[in-house]
C-alpha positions in Angstrom: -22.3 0.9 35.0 -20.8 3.9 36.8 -23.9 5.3 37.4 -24.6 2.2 39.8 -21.3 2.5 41.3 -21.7 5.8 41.8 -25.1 5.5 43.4 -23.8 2.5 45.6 -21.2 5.3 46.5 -23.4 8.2 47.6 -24.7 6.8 50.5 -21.1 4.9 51.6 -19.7 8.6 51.6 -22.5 10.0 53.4 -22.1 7.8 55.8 -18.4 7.9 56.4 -18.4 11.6 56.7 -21.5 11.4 59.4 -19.0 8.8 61.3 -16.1 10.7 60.8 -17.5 13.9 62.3 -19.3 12.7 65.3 -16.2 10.2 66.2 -14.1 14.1 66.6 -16.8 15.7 68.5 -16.5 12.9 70.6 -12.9 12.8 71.1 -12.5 16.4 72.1 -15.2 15.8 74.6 -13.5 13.2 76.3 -9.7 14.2 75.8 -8.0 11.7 78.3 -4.6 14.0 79.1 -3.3 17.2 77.9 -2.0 17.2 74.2 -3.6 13.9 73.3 -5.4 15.9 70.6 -2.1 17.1 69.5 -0.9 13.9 68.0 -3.9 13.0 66.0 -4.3 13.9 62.1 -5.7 17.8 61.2 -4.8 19.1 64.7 -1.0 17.9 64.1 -1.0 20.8 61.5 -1.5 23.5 63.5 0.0 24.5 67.3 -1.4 22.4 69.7 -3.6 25.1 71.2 -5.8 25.4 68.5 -5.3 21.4 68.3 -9.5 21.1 69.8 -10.7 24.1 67.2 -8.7 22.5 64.6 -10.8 19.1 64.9 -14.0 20.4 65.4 -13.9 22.8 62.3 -12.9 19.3 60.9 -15.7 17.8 61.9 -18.4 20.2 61.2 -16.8 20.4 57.7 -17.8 16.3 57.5 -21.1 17.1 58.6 -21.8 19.5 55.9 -20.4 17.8 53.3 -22.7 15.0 54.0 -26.0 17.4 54.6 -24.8 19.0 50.7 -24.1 15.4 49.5 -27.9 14.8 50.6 -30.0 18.1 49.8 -28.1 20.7 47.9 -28.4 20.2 44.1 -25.7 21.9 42.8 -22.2 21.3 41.4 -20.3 22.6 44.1 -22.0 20.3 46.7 -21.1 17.5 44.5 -17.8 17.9 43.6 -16.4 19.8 47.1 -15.9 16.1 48.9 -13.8 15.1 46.1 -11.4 18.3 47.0 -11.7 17.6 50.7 -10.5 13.6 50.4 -7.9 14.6 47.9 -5.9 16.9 50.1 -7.0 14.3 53.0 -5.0 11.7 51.0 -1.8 14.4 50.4 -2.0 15.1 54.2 -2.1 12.1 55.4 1.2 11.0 52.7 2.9 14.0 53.8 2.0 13.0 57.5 3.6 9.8 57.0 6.9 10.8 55.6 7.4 14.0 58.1 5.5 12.9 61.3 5.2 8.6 61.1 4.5 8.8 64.8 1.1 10.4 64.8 -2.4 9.0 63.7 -4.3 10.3 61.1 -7.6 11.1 63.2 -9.7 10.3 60.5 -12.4 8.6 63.4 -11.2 10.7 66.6 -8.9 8.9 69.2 -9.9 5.5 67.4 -8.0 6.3 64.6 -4.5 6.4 66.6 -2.8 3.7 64.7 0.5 6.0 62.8 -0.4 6.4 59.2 0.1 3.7 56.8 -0.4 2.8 53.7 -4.0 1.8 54.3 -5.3 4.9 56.1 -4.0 6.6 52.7 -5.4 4.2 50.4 -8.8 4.4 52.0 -8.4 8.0 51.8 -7.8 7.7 47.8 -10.5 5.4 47.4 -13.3 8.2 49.3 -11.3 10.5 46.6 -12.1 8.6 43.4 -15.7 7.4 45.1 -16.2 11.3 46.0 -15.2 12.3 42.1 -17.8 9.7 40.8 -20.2 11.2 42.2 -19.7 14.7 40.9 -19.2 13.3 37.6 -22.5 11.3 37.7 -24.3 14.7 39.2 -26.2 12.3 41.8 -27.6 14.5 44.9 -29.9 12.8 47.5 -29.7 9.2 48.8 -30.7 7.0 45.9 -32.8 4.0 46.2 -31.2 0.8 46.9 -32.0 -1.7 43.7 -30.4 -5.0 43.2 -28.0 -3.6 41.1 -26.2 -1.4 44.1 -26.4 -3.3 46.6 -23.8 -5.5 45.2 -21.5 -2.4 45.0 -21.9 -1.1 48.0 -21.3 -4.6 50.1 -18.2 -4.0 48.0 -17.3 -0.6 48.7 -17.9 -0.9 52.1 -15.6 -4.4 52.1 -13.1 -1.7 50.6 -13.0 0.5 53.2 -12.9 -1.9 56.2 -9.9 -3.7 54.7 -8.0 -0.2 54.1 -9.0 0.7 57.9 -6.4 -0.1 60.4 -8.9 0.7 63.1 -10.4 -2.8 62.8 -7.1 -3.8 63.8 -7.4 -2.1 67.3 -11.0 -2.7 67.8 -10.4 -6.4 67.4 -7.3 -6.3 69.4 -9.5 -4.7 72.3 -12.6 -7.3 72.0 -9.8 -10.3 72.0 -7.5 -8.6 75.2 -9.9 -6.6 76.9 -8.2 -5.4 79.9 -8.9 -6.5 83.2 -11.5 -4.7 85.6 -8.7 -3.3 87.9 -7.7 -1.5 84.9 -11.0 -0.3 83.3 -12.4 3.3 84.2 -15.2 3.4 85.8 -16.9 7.1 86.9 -17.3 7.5 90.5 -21.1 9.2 89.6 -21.7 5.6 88.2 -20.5 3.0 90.6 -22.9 5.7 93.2 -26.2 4.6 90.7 -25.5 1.5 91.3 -24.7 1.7 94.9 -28.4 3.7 95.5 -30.2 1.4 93.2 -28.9 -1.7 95.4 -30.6 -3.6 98.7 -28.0 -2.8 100.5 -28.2 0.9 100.5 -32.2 0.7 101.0 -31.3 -1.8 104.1 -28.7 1.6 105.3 -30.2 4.6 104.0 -32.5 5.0 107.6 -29.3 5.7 109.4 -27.4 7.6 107.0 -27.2 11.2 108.0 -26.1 13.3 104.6 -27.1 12.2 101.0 -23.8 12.6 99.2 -20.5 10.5 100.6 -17.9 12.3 102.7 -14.7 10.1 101.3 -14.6 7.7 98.2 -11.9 5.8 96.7 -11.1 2.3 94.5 -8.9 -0.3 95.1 -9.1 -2.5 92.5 -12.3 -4.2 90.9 -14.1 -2.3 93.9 -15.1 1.7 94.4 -15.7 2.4 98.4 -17.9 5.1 99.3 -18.2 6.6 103.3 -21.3 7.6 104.7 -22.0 9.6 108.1 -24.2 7.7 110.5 -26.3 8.8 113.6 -24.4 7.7 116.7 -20.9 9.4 115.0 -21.1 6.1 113.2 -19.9 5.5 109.5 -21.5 3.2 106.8 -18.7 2.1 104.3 -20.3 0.5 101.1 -18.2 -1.4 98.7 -19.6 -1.7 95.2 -18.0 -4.2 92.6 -17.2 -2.6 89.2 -18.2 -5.6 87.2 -20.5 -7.1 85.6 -24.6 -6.6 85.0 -25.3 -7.4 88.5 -22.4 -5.8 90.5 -22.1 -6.9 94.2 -22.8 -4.1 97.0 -21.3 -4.9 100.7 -21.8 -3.0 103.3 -20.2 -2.6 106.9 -21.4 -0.2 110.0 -18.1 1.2 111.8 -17.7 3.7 114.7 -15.7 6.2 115.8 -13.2 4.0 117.1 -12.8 2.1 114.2 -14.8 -1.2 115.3 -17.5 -2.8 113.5 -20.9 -2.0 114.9 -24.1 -4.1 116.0 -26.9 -2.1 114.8 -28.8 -2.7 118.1 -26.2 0.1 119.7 -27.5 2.7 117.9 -31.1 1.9 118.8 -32.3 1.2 115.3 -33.5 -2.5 115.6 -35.0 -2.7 112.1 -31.1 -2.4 110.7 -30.4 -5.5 109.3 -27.0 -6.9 110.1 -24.1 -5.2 107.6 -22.6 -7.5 105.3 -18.7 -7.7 105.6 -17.0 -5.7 103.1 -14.6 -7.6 101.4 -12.1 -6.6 98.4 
């Protein structure tokens, strides 16, 4: 029996270490403001300078835990990710009693929740899945039989009820925030923008590829493009949904709207009022 429990654990560990590693990367790619990586599990450790070293070592530590989990046939391989969740679960208890403001990092910036009780019961339950493992001496995925499946729908059942990430992920699918408040990058609103009629309808009388002013107001990102005739073509691209909106409205130097007969291009179809 605990050789099918520990085979149903092998790949559930694998797996969590994969995740765990290329949720870091991710976070220090994307680090929304200075210090954020600070406040989030290993890095709180050390000072906050080495706080983007601190969780990638982290993460390339998951990642070859999981390759040795997988294709290394020897004791240590086995029995190292039972070391590395056991002082995970002491760090994240100590973590909780001297810093209860911070997250434990365990999946990047998703894991931003303060540590609980869960976060450090899922962290003992890796442990003891971890030290099965070394104990059974199982290396290499093993083939899924009947007999694991069972345990691993369980193990897996385990680990989402111990992770308060579900928590926020639900929260965010339920009150997903508004389009005026979602990011959206400039380069992307611009795809759309070129990819739209409106911008084929324009591009004949544009006189520079990239915009010369850009900004968003709202559910809408604006983008200013010199004309021929000193004229400016202001696009408006809506930052929602599969099919955004593009408007478009010809203006000239003195501010007016203008027909597109006055700068002597008759094929211009009429701009379509920008509206916000």
């Amino acid at each position: 029996m605990l050789s099918t429990i520990a085979a149903a654990a092998l790949p559930i560990l694998v797996v969590t270490l994969v995740l765990g590693g290329v949720a870091k990367l991710a976070t220090v790619g994307r680090e929304t403001s200075p210090g954020a990586l600070a406040r989030l599990g290993p890095a709180v450790l050390m000072p906050e300078r080495f706080a983007k070293a601190a969780m990638i070592v982290c993460a390339l530590v998951e990642f070859a835990l999981a390759a040795g989990l997988l294709v290394v046939d020897h004791p240590a391989a086995r029995w190292l990710p039972a070391v590395f969740f056991a002082v995970a679960t002491y760090v994240l208890w100590d973590l909780r009693r001297r810093r209860p403001d911070v997250g434990c990092g365990c999946f990047g910036d998703v894991s931003d929740t303060p540590v609980g009780l869960r976060s450090i019961g899922r962290a003992a339950a890796l442990t003891a899945m971890a030290a099965l493992i070394g104990a059974e001496n199982l290396t290499g995925l093993p083939h899924l039989t009947a007999e694991t499946m069972p345990w691993i729908g369980g193990g897996v059942a385990l680990l989402l009820a111990c992770s308060p990430e579900i928590d926020g992920v639900v929260s965010r699918l339920r009150h997903r925030a508004p389009c005026e408040q979602r990011p959206m990058p400039p380069g992307r609103a611009l795809s759309r923008l070129r990819a739209s009629a409106a911008w084929r309808a324009h591009a004949g009388s544009l006189v520079a590829d990239e915009p010369s002013d850009m900004w968003r107001e709202l559910c809408w990102r604006f983008f200013v493009f010199p004309a021929r005739g000193e004229a400016e073509v202001v696009f408006a691209v809506q930052l929602s949904g599969r099919r955004p909106a593009v408007r478009a409205v010809m203006v000239g130097a003195d501010g007016q709207v203008v027909a597109p007969d006055e700068l002597g291009d008759a094929s211009l179809r009429e701009s379509t009022p920008v509206s916000a």
